[in-house]
N, C-alpha and C positions, 0 to 999 in steps of 0.2 A: 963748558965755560961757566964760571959762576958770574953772580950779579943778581939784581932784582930781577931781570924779568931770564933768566937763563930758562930756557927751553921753549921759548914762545915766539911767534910768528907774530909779527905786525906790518900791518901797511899805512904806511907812509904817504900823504895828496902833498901836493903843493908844494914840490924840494925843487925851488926853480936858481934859486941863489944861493952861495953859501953862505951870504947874510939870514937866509929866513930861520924862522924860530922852527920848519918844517926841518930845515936842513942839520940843524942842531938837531934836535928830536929823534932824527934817524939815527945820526952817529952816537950820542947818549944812550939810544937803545940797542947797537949793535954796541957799544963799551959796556953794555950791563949783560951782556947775554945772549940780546934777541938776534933772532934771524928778520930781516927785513925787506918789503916788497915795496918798491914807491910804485905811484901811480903818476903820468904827468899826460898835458894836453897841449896839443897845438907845437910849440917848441920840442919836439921830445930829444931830439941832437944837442940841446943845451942840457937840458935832464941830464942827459946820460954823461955829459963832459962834468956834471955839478957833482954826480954822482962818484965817478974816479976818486975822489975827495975823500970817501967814507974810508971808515978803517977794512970795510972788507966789500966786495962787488955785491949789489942791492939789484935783483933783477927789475924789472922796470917794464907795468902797462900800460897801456893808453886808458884814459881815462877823462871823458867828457860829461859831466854831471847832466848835463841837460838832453843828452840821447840817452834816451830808452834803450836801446837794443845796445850800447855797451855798459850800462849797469845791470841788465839781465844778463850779458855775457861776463861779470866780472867773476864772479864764484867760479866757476870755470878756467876761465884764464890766467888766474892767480893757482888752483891745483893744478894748472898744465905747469906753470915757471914751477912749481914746489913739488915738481916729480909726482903726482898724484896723492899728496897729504889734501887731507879734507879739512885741514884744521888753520882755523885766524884766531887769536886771544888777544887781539888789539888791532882797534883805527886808531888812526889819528888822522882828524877832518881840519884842515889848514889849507880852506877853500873860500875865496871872496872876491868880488866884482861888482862895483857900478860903474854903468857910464861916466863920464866924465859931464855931462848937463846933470847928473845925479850929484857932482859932489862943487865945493867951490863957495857958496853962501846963498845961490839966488834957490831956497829950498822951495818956494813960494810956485817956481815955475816950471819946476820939474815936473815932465808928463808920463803919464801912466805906462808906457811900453819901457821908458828907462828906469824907472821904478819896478816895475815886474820883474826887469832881469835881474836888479840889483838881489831882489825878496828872491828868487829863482834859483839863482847863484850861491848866494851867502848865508841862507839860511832854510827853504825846502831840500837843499842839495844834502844836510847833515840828515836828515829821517831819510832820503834817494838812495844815500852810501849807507845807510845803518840797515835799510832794508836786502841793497845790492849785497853785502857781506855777510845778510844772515843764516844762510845754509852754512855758511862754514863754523858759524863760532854759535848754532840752537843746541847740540850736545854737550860743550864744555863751558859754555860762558865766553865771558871777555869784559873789554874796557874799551869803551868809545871816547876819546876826549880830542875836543874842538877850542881851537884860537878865537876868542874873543876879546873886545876892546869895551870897557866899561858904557855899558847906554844906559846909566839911569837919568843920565843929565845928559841935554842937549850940546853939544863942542861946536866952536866954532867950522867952520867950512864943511864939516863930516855930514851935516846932511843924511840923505837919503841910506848910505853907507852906517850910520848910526840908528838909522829905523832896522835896517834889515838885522841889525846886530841886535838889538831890544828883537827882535822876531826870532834871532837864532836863539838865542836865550831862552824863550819859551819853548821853542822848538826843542829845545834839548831836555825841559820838564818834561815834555812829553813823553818824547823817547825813552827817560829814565821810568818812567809812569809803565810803557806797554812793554820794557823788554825786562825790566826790574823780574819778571816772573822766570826768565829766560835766564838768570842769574848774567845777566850782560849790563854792566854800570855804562851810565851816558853822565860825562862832566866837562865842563868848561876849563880853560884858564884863563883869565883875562887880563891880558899883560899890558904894560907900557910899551908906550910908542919907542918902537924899532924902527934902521932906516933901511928899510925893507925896499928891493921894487917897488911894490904894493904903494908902501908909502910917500916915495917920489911922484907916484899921481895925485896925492892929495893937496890940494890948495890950501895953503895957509898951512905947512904941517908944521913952520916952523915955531907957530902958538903953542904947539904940544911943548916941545923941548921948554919953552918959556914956563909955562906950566909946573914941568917935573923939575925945574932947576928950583924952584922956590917953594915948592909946596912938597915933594917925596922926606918923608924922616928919615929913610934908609938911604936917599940918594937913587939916582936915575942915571945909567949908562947907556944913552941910545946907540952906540953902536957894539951894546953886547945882547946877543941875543940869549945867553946858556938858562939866565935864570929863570927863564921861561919853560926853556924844553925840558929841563929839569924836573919842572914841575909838571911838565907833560908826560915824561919818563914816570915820577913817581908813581902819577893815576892809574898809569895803564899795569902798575905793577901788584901783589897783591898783596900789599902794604896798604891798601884802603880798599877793604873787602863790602864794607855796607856802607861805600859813602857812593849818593847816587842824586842828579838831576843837583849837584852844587857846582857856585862859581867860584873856584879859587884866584883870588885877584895876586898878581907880580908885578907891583908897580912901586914897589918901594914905597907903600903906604898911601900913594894919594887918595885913593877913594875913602880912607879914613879920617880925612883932615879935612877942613873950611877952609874960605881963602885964608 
């Protein structure tokens, strides 16, 4: 099959709705080529009905960021679904959670256990999966790239969820810093507000849309998720061979504009 990433194996976190930018990403990567592994948690019966949706059957593991014993058991579990290939040339990390006293406005009062999960969740979990996947992609390389949401500025209600995102951020210099030797690129994209799941938890999301309607030069569709995965698609292909620890923003330009 041709396309950008034709002959590559990726996995796929977080394809819980057909709205996600997770769920696009996969289909984008199985229309370019790739072979695809999602990973999902807690719901996996919905996973698997989200999944019917792809252009082609996505096998599908369990995957809980914050056990130990199933990120030591992933490298494994993923060559058992791929017939014994030892090979991954792409994550994609489209992993995030705070509580809900984490998000809302009262940032002032949020306590340290829902904050920990938030930091635990959305932003330790991307080094957890990059370390979990590393047996399979230390001989050939690969391309790590993670959904972010711009934290250089404080947003209304986003809170604690906007720290952990300023912490994935770094997080992902990191990653780009220790596995750069390992020819394995770690990149961001950081997109506009989608009306994701995800997104229906947040309080006050509908300031974002307010936002993108008067301030994007390109214009803002919250209920398309493609030009995101798109450009998730692109990273993980190798049509950007030495670009590494950068945030590519898709937001139809807001992060480059003033009110």
């Amino acid at each position: 099959m041709s396309g950008i990433l034709a002959g590559k194996r990726v996995l796929v976190t977080g394809v819980l709705m057909e709205s996600s930018i997770a769920f696009h990403a996969a289909r984008l990567a199985q229309e370019q080529g790739a072979e695809v592994v999602l990973t999902g948690y807690g719901r996996l019966g919905l996973v698997e009905r989200v999944a019917r949706r792809l252009p082609r059957p996505a096998p599908l593991v369990e995957l809980d960021v914050r056990d130990t014993a199933q990120l030591d058991s992933l490298a494994d579990r993923i060559r058992k679904c791929a017939g014994g290939d030892t090979r991954l040339d792409g994550v994609v990390h489209s992993i995030a959670f705070a509580p809900q006293d984490a998000l809302g406005g009262d940032f002032m009062a949020t306590g340290w256990d829902s904050v920990a999960t938030a930091l635990e969740v959305s932003a330790y979990s991307l080094k957890a999966l990059a370390m979990a996947c590393l047996p399979l992609m230390k001989e050939r390389g690969g391309a790590i790239v993670g959904l972010d949401f711009d934290a250089r500025i404080a947003w209304p209600a986003y809170d604690w969820m906007g720290v952990a995102k300023a912490a994935l951020e770094a997080t992902s210099r990191y990653v780009a810093r220790d596995l750069g030797p390992r020819d394995i690129r770690c990149n961001l994209v950081a997109a506009g507000p989608v009306k994701t799941m995800a997104a229906r938890h947040i309080p006050g999301f509908d300031t974002f849309r307010e936002v993108w309607e008067t301030r994007a030069p390109l214009g803002w569709d919250l209920a398309d998720p493609e030009p995101a995965a798109r450009a998730v698609v692109a990273l993980l292909s190798d049509w950007f061979p030495r670009t590494t620890g950068e945030i590519v923003h898709v937001d139809g330009g807001v992060h480059a504009v003033g009110a």
